[in-house]
C-alpha positions as CSV (number, residue, x, y, z in Angstrom):
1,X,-23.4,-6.1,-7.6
2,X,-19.5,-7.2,-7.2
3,X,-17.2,-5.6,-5.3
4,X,-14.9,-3.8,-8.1
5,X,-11.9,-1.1,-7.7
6,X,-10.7,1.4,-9.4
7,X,-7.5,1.8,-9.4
8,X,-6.2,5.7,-9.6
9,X,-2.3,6.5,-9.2
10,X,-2.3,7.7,-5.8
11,X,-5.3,5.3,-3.9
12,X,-8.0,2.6,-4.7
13,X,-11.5,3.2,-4.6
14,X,-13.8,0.6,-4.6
15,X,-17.2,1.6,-7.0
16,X,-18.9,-1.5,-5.7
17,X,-20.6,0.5,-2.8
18,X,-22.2,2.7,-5.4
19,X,-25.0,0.6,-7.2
20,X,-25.4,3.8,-9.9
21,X,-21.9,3.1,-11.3
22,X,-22.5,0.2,-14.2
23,X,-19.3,0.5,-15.7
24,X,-15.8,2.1,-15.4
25,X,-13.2,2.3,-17.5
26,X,-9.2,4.2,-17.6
27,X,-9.2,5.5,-20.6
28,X,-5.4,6.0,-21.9
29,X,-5.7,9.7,-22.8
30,X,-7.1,10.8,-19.1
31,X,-5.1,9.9,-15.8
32,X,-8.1,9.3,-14.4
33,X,-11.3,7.0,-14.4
34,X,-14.6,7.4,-16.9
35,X,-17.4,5.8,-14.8
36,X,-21.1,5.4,-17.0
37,X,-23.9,5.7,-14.3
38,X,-27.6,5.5,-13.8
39,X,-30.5,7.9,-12.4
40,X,-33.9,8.1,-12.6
41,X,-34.0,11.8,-13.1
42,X,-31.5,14.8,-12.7
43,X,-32.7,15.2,-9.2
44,X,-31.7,11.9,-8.1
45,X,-28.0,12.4,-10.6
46,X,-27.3,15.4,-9.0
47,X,-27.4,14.0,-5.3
48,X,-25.1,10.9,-6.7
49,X,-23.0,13.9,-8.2
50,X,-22.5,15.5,-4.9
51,X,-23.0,13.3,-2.3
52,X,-21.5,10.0,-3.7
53,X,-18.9,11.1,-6.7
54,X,-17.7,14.2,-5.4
55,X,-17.1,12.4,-2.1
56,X,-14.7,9.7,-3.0
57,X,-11.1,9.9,-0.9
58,X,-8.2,10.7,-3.4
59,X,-10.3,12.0,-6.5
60,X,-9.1,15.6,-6.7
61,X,-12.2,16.6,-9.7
62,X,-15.0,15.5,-11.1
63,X,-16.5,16.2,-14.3
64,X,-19.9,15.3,-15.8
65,X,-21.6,14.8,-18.8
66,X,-25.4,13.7,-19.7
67,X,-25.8,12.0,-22.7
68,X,-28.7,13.5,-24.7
69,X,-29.3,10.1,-27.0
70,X,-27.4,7.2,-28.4
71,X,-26.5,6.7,-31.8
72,X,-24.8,3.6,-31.9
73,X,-24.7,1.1,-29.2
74,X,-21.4,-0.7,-30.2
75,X,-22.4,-4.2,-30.1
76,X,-21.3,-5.0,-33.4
77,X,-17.9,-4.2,-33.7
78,X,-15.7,-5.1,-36.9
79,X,-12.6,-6.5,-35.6
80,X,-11.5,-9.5,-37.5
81,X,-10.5,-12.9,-36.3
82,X,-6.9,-14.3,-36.7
């Protein structure tokens, strides 16, 4: 995996220690960071939750959601060409 950063307003935390993390993203209506990760079970989430996530220096909260199925994978999307 690449060395990546995210950048948060007060420090820079580099993701590319974490091999769980396969995207991140700063969405405009959060000042913070939306990270999509992997796990092979809740088990193994909830130690990258605690021990991993919830460890980062300069992020104040976390906040978690699981995904229960997809419904549209967003590979075809309708933007049109100039």
């Amino acid at each position: 995996m690449t060395r990546r950063s995210v950048r948060w307003p007060t420090d820079s935390i580099v993701i590319g220690d974490i091999p769980d993390v396969g995207e991140a993203h700063h969405p405009y209506s959060d000042p913070g960071c939306l990270l999509q990760v992997a796990a092979a079970d809740s088990a193994a989430y909830e130690t990258l939750y605690t021990s991993k996530l919830c460890a980062l220096p300069g992020v104040p909260s976390v906040r978690s959601q699981m995904i229960v199925r997809t419904v549209g994978d967003g590979s075809a999307l309708p933007i049109a060409s100039k």
